[in-house]
C-alpha positions in Angstrom: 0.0 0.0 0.0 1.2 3.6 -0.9 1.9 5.6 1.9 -0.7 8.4 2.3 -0.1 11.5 4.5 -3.6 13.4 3.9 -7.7 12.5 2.9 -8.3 12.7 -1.6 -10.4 15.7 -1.4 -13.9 14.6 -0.6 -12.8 11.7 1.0 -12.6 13.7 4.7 -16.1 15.3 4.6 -17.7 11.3 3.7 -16.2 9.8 6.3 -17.4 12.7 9.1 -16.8 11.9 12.6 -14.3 8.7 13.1 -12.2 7.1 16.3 -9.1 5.7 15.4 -5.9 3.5 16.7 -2.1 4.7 16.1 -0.1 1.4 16.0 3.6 0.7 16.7 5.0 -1.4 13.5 7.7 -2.4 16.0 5.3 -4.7 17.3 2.2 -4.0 16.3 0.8 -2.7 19.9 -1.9 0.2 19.8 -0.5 2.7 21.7 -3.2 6.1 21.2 -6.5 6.0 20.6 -8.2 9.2 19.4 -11.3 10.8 17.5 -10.9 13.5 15.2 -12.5 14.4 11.5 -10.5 15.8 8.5 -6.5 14.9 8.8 -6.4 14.8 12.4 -5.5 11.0 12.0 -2.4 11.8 9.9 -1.6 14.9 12.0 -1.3 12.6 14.8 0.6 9.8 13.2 3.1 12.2 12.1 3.6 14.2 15.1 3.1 17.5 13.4 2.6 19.3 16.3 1.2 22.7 14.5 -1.6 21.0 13.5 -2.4 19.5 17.2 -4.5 21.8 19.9 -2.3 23.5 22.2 -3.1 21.2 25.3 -1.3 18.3 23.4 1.5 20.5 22.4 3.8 18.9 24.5 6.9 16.9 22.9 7.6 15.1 26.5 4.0 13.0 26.2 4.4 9.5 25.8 2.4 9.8 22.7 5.0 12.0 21.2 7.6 10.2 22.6 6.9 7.0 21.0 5.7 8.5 17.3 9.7 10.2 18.1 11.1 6.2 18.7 9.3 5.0 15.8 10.8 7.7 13.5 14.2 7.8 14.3 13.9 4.0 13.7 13.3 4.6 10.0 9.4 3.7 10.0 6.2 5.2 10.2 3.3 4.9 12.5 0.4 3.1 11.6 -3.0 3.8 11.9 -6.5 2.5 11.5 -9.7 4.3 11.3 -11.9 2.0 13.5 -15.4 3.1 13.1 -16.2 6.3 10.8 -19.5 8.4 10.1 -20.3 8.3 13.5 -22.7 10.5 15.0 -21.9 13.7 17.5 -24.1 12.6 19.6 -22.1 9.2 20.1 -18.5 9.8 19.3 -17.1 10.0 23.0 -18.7 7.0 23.8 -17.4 4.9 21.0 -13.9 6.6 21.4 -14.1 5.5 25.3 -15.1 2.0 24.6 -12.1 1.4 22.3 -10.0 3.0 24.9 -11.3 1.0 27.5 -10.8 -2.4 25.2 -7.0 -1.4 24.9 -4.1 -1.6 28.0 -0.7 0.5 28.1 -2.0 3.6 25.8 -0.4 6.7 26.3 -3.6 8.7 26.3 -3.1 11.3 29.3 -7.0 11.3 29.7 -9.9 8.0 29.8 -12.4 7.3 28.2 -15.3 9.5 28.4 -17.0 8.3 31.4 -14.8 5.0 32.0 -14.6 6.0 35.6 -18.5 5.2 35.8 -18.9 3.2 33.0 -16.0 1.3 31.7 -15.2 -1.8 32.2 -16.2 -4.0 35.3 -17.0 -7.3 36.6 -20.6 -8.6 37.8 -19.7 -7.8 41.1 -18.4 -4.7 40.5 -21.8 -3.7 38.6 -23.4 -5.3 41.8 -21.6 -2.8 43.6 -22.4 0.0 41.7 -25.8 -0.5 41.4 -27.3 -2.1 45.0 -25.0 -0.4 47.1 -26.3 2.5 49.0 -25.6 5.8 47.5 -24.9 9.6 48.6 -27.7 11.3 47.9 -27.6 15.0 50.1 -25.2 17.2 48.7 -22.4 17.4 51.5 -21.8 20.6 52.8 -17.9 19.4 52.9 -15.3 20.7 50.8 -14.0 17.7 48.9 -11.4 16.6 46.3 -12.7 13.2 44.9 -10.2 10.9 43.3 -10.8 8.2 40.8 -8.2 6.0 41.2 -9.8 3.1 39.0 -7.1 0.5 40.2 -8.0 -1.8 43.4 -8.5 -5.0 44.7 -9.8 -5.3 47.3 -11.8 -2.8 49.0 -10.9 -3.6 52.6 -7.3 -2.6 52.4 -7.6 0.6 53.2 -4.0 1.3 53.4 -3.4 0.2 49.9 -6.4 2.6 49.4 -4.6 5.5 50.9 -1.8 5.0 48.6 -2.9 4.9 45.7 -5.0 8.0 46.3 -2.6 10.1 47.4 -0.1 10.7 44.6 0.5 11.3 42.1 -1.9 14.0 40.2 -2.4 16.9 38.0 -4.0 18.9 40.6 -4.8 22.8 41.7 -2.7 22.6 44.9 -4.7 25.4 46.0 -8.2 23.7 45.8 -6.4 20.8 47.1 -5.4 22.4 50.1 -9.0 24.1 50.6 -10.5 20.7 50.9 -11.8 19.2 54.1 -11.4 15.8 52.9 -9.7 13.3 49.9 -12.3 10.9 49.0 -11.2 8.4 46.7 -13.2 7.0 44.0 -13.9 3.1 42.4 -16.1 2.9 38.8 -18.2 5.5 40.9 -18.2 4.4 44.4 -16.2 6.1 47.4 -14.1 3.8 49.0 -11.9 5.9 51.1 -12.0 9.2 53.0 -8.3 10.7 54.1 -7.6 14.1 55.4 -4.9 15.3 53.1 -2.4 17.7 55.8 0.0 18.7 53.6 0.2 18.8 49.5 4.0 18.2 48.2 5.1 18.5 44.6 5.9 14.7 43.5 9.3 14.6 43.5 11.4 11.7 45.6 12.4 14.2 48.2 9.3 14.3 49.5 8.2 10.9 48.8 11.1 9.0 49.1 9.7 5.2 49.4 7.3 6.0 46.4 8.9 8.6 43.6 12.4 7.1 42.3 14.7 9.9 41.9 14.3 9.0 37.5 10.5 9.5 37.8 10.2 12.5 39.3 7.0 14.9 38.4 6.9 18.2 40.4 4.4 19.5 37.8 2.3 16.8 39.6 1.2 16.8 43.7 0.3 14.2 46.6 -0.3 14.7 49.9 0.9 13.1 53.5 -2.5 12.5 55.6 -4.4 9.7 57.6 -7.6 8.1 57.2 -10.6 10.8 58.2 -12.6 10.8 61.5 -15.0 7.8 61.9 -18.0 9.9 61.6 -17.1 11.4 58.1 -15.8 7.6 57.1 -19.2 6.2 57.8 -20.9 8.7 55.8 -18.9 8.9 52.7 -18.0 5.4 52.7 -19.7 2.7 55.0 -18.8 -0.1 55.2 -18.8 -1.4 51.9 -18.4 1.6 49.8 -20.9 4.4 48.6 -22.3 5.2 45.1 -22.1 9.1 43.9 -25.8 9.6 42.9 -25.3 13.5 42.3 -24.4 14.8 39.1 -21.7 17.3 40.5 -19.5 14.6 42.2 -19.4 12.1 39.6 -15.7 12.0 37.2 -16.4 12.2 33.7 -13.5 12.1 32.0 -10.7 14.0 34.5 -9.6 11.5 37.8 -9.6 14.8 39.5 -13.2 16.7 40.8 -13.7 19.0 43.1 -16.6 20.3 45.1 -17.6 22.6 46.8 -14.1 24.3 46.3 
């Protein structure tokens, strides 16, 4: 097949709205998946950053920085429109579903929604669903973290962890916030009173940040699990679903309220 760097004229406005997979050749692992119309596809696959928006102008992603090993290797990235002519109504939803389906991308962001509706087993769906939910708007100040990764919900230490760093985060809200509630495919499963915010760098967390993967653009926080009473009413014993719209992570692991 002849390499192609743009759409045939006409070919861009038939095929409208589409969600597609940038693929190393190296070893044929999808490593981006995107939605776009037009060229976007091609502007992506060739790293031609003046035609990317200016919150993905950034040449130390791990999307650019793989396009950059595949080039200087000699080859080319390839790509695959997965599913074109697809509605507006519908595209982030296909786009986050073929995210979802897809391990190790260097997409910054999720899935539209995977937080509350990606993937999950019957007994997380259980969970979701039949557990009781938080439905008063709390009068609490609250950073709520979706941190999407656990296994089992009793380890509340390996909760704390994970929620604490680290994150792309307004250290000033952060530090505004009464409490850190972290966040499971829409279910609280941990309340922590953050004390003190630190830049994520292996000075400050020394058993956690090796000194090769530091991120002071990024923050965590040193705290302890919140008072019983606040644990039992964000949390329970079990966990407790986010029934109001203002609480529940759409696409960012980061929401605030209140703040």
């Amino acid at each position: 097949m002849s390499e192609i760097d743009e759409f045939p004229a006409g070919v861009a406005e038939k095929i409208g709205n589409y969600v597609y997979r940038l693929i190393d050749p190296r070893n044929g692992e999808t490593f981006y998946v995107g939605k776009g119309t037009g060229n976007r596809v091609f502007a992506h696959s060739n790293a031609n950053l003046s035609n990317l928006t200016s919150d993905e102008d950034d040449r130390t992603s791990l999307k650019l920085s793989r396009i950059t090993e595949i080039k200087n290797a000699g080859l080319r990235v390839l790509n695959v429109i997965h599913r074109h002519d697809i509605p507006d109504a519908a595209i982030f939803e296909v786009e986050a579903a073929l995210i979802d389906a897809f391990t190790g991308l260097t997409n910054i962001q999720g899935g539209h929604a995977s937080g509350a509706k990606g993937p999950m087993n019957v007994v997380e769906i259980v969970d979701k669903y039949a557990l009781p939910s938080i439905d008063e708007e709390p009068s609490e100040k609250l950073v709520l973290i979706n941190i999407n990764r656990l296994e089992d919900k009793s380890d509340v230490r390996s909760i704390y962890e994970q929620t604490r760093l680290a994150w792309r985060i307004s250290k000033r809200k952060a530090e505004a916030a009464d409490y850190v509630l972290a966040v499971v495919k829409g279910v609280i499963v941990g309340a922590f009173v953050a004390r003190e915010w630190r830049d994520a760098t292996h000075a400050n967390f020394p058993d956690h940040v090796p000194l090769d993967r530091e991120m002071p653009e990024r923050k965590g926080f040193i705290g302890e699990n919140a008072p019983d009473e606040v644990w039992k009413k964000f949390v329970g014993d079990r966990g407790k679903r986010i029934s109001i719209d203002g609480m529940k992570h759409i696409q960012f692991p980061i929401r605030y309220w209140n703040i």
